[in-house]
Biopython code that builds the backbone (N, CA, C, O; Angstrom):
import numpy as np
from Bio.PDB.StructureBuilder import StructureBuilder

atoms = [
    (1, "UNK", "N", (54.400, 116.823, 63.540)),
    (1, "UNK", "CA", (54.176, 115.418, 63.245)),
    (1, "UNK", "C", (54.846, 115.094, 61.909)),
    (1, "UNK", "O", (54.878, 116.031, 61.112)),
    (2, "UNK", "N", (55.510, 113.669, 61.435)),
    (2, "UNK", "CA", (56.074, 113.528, 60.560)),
    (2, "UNK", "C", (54.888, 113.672, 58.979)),
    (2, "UNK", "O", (53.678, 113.827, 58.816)),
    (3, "UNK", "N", (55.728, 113.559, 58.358)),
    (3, "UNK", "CA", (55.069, 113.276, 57.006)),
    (3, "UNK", "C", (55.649, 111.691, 56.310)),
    (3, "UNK", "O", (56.751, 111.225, 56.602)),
    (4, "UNK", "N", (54.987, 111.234, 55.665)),
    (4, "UNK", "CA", (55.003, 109.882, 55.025)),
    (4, "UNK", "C", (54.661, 109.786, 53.912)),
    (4, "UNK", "O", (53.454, 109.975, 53.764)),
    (5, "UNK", "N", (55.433, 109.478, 52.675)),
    (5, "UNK", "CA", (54.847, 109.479, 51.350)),
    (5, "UNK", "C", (54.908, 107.927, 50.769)),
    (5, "UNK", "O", (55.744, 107.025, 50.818)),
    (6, "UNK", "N", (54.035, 108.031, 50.388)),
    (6, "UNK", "CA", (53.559, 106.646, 49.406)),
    (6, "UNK", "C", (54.107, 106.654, 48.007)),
    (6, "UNK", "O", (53.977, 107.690, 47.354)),
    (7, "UNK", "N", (54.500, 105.971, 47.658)),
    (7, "UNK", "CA", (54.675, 105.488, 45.785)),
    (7, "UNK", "C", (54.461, 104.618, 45.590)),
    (7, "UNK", "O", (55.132, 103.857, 46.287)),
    (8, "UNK", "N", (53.725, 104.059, 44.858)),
    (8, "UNK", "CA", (52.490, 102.726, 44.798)),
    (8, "UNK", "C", (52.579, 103.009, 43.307)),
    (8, "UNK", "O", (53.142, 103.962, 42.769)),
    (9, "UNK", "N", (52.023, 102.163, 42.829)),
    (9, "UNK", "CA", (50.965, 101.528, 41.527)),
    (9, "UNK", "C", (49.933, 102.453, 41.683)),
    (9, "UNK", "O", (49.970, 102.835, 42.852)),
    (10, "UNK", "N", (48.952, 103.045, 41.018)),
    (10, "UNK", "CA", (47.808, 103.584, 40.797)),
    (10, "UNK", "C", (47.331, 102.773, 40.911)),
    (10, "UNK", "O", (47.829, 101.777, 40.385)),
    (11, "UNK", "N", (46.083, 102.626, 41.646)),
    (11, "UNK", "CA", (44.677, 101.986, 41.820)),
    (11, "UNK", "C", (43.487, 102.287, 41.126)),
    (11, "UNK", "O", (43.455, 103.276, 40.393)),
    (12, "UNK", "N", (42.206, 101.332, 41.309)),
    (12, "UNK", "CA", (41.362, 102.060, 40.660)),
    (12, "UNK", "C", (40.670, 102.622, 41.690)),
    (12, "UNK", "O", (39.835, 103.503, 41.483)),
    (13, "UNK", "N", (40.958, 102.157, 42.917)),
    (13, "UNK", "CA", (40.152, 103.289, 44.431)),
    (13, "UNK", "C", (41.140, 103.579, 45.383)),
    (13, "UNK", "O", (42.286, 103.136, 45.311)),
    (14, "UNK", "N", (40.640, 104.463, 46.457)),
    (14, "UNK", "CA", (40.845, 104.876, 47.462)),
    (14, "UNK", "C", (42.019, 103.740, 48.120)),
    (14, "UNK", "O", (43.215, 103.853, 48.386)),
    (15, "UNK", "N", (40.901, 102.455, 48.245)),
    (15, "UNK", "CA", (41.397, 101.579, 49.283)),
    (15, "UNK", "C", (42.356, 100.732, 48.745)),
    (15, "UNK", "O", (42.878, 100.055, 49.631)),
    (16, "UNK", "N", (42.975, 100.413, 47.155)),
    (16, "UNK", "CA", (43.537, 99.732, 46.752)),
    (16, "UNK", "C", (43.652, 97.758, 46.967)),
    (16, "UNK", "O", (44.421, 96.883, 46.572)),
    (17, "UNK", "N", (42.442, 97.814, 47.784)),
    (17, "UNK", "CA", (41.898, 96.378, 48.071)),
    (17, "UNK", "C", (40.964, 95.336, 46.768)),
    (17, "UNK", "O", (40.578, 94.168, 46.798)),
    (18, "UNK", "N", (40.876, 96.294, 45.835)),
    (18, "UNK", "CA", (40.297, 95.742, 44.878)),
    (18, "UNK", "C", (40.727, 94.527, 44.526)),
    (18, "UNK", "O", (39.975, 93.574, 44.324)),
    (19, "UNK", "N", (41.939, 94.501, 44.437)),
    (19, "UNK", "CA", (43.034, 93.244, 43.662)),
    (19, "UNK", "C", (42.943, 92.013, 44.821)),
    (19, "UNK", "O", (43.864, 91.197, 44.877)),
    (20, "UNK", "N", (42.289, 91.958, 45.343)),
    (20, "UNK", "CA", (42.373, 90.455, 46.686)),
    (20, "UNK", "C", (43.153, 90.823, 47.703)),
    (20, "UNK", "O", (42.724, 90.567, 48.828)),
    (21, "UNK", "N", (44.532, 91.534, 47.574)),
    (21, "UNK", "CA", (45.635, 91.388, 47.968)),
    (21, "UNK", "C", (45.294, 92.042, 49.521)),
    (21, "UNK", "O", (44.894, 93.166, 49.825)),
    (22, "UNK", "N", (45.636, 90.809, 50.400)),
    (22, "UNK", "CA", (45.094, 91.404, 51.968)),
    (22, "UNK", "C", (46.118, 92.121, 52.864)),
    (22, "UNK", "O", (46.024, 92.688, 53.953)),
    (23, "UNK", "N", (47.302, 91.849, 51.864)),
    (23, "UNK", "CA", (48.536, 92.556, 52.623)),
    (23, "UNK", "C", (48.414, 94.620, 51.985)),
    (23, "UNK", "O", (49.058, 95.566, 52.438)),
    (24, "UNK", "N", (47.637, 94.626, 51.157)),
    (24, "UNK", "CA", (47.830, 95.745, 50.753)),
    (24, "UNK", "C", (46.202, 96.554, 51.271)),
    (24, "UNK", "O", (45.896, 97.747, 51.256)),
    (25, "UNK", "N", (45.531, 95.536, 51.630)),
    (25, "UNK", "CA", (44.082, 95.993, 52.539)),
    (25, "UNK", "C", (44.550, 96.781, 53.694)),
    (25, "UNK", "O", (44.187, 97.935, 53.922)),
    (26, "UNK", "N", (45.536, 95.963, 54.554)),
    (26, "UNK", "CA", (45.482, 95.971, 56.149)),
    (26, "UNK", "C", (46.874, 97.170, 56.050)),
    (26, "UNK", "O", (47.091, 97.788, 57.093)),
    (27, "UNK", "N", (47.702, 97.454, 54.937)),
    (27, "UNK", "CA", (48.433, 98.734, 54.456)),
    (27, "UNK", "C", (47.397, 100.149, 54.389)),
    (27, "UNK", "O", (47.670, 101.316, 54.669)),
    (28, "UNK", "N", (46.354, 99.654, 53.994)),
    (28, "UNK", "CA", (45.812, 101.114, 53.495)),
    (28, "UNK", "C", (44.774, 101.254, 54.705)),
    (28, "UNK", "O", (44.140, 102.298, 54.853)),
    (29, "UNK", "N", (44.659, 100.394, 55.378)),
    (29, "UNK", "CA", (44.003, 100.184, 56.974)),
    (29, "UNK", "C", (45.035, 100.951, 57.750)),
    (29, "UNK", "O", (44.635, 101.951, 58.346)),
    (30, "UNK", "N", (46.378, 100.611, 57.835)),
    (30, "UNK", "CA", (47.312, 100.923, 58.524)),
    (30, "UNK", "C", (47.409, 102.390, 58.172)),
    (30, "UNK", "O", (47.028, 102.965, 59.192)),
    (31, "UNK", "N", (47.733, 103.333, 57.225)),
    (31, "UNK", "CA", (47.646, 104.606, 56.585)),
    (31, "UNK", "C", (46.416, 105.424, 57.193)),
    (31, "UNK", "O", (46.511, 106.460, 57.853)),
    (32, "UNK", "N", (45.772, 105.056, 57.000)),
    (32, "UNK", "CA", (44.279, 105.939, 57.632)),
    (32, "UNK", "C", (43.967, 105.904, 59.037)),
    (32, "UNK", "O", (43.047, 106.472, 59.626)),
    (33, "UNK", "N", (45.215, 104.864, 59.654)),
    (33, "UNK", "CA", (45.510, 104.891, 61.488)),
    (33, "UNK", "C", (46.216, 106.297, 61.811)),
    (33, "UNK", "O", (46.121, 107.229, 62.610)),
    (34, "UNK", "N", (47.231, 105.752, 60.345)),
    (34, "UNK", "CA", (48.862, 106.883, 61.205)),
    (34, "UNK", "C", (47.766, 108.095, 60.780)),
    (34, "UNK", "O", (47.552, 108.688, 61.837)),
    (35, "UNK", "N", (47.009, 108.703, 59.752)),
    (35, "UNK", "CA", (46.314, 109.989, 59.600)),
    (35, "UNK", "C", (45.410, 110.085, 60.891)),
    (35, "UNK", "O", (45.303, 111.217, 61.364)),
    (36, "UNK", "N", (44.929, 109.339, 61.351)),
    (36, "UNK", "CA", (43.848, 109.497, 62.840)),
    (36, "UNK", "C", (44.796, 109.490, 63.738)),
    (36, "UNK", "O", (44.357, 109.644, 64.878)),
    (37, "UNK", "N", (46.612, 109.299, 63.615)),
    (37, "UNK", "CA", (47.403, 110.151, 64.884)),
    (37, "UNK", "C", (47.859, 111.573, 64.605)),
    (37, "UNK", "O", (48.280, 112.410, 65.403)),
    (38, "UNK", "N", (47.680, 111.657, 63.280)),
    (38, "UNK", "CA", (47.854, 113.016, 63.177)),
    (38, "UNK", "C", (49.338, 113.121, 61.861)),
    (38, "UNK", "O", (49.987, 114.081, 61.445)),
    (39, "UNK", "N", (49.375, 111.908, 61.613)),
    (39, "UNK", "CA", (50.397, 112.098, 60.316)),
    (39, "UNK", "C", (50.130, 112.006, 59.006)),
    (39, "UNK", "O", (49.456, 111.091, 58.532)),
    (40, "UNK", "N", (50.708, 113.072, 58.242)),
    (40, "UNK", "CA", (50.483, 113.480, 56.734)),
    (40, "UNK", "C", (51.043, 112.399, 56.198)),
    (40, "UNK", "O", (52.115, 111.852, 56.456)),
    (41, "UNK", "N", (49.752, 112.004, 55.000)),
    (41, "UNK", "CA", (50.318, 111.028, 54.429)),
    (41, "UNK", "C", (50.190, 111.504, 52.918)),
    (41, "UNK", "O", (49.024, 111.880, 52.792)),
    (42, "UNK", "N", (50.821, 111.644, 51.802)),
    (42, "UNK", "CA", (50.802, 111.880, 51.118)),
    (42, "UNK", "C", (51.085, 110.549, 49.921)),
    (42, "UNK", "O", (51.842, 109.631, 50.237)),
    (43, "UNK", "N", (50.417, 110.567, 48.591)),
    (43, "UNK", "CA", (50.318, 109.371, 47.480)),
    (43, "UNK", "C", (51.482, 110.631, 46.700)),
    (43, "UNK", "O", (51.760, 111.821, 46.844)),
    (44, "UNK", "N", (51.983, 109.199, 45.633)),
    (44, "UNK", "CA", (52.027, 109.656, 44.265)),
    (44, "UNK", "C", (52.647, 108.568, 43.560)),
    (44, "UNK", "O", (53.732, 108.099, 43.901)),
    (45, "UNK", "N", (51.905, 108.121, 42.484)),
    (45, "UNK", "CA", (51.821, 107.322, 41.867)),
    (45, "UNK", "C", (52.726, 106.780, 40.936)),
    (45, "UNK", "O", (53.180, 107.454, 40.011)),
    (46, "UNK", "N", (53.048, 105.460, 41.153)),
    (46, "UNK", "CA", (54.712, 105.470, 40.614)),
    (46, "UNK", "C", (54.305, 103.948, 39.707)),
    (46, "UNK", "O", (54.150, 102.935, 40.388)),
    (47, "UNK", "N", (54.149, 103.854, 38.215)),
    (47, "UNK", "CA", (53.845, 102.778, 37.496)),
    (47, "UNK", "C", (54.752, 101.403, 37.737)),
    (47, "UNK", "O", (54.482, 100.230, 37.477)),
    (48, "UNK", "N", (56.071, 102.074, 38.404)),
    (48, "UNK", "CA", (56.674, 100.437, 38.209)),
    (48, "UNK", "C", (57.185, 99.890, 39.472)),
    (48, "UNK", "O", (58.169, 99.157, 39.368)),
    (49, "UNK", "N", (56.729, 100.092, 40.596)),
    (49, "UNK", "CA", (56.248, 100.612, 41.930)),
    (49, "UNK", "C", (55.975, 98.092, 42.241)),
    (49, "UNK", "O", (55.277, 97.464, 43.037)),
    (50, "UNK", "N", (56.783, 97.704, 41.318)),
    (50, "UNK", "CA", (56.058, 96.118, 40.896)),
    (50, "UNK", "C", (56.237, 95.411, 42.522)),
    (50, "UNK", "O", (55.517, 94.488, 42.902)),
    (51, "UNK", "N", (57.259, 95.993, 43.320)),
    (51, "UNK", "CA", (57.560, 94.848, 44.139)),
    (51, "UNK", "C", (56.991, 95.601, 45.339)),
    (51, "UNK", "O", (57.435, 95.314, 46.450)),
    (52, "UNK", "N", (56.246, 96.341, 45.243)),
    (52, "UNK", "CA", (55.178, 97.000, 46.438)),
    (52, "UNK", "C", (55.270, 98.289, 46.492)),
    (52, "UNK", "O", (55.683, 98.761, 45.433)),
    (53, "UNK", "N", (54.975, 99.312, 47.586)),
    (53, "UNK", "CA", (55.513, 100.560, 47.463)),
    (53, "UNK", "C", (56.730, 101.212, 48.254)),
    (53, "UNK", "O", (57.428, 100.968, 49.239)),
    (54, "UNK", "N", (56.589, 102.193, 47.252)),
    (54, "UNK", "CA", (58.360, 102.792, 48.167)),
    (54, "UNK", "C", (57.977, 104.452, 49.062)),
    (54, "UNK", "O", (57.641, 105.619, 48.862)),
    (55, "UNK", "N", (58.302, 103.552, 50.027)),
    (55, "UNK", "CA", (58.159, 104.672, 51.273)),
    (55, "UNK", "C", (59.266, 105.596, 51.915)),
    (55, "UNK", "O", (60.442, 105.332, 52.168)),
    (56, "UNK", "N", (58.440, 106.924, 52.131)),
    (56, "UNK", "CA", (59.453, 107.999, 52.948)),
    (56, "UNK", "C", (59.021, 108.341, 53.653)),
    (56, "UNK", "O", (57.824, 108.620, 53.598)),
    (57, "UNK", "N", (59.903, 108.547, 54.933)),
    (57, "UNK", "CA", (59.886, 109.724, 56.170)),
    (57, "UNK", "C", (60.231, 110.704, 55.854)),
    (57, "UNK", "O", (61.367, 110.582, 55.395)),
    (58, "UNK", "N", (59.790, 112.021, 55.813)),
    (58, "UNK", "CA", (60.530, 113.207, 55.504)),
    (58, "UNK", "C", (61.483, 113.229, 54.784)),
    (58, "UNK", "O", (62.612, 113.563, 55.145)),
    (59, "UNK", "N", (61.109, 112.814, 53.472)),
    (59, "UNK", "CA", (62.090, 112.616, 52.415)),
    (59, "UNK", "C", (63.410, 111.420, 52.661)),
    (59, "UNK", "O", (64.472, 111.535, 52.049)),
    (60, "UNK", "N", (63.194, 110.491, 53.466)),
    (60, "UNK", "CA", (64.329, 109.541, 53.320)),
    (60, "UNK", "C", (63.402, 108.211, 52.804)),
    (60, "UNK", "O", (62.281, 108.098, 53.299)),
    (61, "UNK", "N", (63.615, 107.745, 52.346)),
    (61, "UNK", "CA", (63.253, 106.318, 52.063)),
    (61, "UNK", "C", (63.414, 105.131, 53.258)),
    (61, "UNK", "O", (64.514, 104.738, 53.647)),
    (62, "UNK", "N", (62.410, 104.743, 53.654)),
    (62, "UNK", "CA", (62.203, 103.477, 54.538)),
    (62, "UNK", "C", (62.170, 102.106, 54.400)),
    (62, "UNK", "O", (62.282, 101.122, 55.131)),
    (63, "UNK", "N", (61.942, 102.399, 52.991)),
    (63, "UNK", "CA", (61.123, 101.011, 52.657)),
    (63, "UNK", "C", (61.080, 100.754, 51.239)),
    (63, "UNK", "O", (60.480, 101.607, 50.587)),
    (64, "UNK", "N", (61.596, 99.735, 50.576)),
    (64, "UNK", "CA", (61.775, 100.282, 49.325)),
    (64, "UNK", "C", (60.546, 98.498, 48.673)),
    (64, "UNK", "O", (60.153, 98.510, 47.506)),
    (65, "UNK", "N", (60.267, 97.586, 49.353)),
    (65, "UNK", "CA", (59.411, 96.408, 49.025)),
    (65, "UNK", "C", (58.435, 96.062, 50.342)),
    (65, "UNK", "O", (58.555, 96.217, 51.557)),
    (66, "UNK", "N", (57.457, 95.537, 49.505)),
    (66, "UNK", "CA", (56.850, 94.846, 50.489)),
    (66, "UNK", "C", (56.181, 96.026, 51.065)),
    (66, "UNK", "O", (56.279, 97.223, 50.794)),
    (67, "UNK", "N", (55.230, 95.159, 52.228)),
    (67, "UNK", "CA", (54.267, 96.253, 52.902)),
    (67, "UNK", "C", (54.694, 96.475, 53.992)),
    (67, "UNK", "O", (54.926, 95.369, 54.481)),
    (68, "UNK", "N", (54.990, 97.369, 54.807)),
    (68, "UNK", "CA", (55.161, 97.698, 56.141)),
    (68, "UNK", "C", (54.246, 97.214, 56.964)),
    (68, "UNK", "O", (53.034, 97.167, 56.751)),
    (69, "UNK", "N", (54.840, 96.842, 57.936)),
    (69, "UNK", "CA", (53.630, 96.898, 59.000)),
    (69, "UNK", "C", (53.298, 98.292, 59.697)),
    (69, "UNK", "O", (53.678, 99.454, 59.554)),
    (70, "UNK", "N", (52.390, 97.598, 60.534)),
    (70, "UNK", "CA", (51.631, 99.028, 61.399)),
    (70, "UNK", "C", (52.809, 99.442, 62.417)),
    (70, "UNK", "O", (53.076, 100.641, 62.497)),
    (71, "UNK", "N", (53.526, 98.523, 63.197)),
    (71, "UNK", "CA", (54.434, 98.980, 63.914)),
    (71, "UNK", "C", (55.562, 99.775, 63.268)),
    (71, "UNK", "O", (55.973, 100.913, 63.494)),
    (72, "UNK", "N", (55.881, 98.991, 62.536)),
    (72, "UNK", "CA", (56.847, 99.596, 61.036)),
    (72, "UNK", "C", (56.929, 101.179, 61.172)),
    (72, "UNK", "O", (57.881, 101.874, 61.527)),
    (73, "UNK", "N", (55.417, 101.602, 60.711)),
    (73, "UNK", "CA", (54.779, 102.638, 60.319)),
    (73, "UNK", "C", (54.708, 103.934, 61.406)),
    (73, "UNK", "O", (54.825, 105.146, 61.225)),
    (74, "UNK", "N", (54.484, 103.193, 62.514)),
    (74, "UNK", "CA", (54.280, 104.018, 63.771)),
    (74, "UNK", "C", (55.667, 104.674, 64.044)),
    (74, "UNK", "O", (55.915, 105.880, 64.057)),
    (75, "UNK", "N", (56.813, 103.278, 64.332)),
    (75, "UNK", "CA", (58.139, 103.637, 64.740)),
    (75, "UNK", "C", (58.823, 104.651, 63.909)),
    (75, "UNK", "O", (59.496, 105.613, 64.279)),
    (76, "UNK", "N", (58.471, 104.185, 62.505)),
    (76, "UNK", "CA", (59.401, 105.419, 61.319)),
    (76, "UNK", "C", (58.582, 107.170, 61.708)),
    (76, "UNK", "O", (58.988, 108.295, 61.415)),
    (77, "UNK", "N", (57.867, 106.920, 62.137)),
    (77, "UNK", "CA", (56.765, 108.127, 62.530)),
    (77, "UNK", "C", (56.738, 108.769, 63.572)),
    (77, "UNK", "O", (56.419, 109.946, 63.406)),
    (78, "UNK", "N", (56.939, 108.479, 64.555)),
    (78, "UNK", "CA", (57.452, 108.536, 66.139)),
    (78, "UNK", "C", (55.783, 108.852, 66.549)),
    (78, "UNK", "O", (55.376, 109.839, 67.162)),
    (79, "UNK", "N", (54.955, 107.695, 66.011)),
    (79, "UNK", "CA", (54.056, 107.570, 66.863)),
    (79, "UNK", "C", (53.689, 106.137, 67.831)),
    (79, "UNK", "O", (53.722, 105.038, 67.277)),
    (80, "UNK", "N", (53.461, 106.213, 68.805)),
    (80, "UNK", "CA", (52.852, 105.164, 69.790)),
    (80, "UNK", "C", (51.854, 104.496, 69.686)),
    (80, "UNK", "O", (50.742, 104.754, 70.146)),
    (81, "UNK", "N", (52.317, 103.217, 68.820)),
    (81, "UNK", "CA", (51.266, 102.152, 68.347)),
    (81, "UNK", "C", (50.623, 101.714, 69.953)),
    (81, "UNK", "O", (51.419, 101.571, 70.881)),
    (82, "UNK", "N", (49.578, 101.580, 70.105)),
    (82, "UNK", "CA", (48.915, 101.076, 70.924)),
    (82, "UNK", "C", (48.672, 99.938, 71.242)),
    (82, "UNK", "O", (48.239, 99.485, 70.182)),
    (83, "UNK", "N", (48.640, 99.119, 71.977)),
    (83, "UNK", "CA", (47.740, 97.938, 71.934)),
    (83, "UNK", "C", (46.336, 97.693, 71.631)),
    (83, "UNK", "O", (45.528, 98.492, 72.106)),
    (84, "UNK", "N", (45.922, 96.763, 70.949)),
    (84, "UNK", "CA", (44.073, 96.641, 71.166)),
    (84, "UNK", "C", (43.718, 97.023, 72.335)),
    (84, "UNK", "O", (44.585, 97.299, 73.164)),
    (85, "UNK", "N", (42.257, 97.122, 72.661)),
    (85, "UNK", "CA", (41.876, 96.840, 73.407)),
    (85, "UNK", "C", (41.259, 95.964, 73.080)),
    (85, "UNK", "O", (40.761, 95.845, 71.961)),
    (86, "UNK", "N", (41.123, 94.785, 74.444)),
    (86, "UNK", "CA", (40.320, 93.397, 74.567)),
    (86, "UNK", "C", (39.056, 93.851, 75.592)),
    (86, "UNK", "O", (38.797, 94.954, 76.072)),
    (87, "UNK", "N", (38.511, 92.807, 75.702)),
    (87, "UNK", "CA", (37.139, 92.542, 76.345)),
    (87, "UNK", "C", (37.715, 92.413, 77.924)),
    (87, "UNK", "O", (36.844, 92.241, 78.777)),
    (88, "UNK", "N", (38.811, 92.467, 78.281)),
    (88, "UNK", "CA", (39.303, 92.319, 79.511)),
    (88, "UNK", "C", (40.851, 92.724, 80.103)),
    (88, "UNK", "O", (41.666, 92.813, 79.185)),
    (89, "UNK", "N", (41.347, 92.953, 81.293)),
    (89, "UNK", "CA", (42.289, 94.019, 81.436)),
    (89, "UNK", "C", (43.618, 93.096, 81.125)),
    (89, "UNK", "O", (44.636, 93.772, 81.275)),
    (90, "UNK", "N", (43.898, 91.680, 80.717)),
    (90, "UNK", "CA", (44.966, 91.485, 80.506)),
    (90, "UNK", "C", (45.134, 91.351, 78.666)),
    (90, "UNK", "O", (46.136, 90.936, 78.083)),
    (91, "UNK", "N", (43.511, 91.958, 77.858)),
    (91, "UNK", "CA", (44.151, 92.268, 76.272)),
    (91, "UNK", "C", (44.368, 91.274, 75.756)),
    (91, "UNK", "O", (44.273, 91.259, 74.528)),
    (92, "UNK", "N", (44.806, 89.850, 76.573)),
    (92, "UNK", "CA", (45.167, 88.983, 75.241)),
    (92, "UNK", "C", (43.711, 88.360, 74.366)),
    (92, "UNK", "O", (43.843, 87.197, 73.986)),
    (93, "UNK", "N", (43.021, 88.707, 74.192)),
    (93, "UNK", "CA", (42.117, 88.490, 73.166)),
    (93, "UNK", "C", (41.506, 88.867, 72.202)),
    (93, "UNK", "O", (40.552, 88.379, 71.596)),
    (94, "UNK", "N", (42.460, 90.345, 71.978)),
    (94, "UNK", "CA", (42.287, 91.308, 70.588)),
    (94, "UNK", "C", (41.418, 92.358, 70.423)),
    (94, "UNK", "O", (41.393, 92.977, 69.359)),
]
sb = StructureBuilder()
sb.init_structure("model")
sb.init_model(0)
sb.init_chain("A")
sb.init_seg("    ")
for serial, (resi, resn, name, xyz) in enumerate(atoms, 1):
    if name == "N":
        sb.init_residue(resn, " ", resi, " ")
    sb.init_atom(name, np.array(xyz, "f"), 0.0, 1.0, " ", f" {name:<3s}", serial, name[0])
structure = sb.get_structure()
């Protein structure tokens, strides 16, 4: 399974949701998915990290702003984002 490294800003927690910021909530939501498929995710903390974090696949860089999405995340990973499941078999209701 791939590996994925983070370089972020230091936080003062885990979840880095402290700051409001909901794009960096549903990031660290997204991270603790790709680890429940089975991919290493590794931090390390980068102070000037200002215009979001900078991401790698096995040592290449993906992503150098902004937050990835979950699909983003899956595809650089070669894992199979799923669909929700909904309350019914055609899913469109989340």
């Amino acid at each position: 399974m791939a590996t994925l490294e983070v370089c972020d800003r230091p936080s003062c927690c885990s979840s880095a949701c402290c700051g409001g910021d909901p794009a960096a909530a549903r990031f660290e939501a997204d991270l603790a998915w790709l680890e429940s498929q089975g991919v290493a995710v590794r931090r390390c903390p980068q102070a000037d990290a200002a215009d979001g974090p900078v991401v790698c696949v096995e040592g290449r860089v993906v992503s150098r702003a902004g937050y990835p999405t979950r699909a983003q995340l899956a595809a650089w990973c070669g894992v199979e984002e799923k669909p929700a499941a909904g309350c019914c078999a055609a899913a469109c209701c989340g």
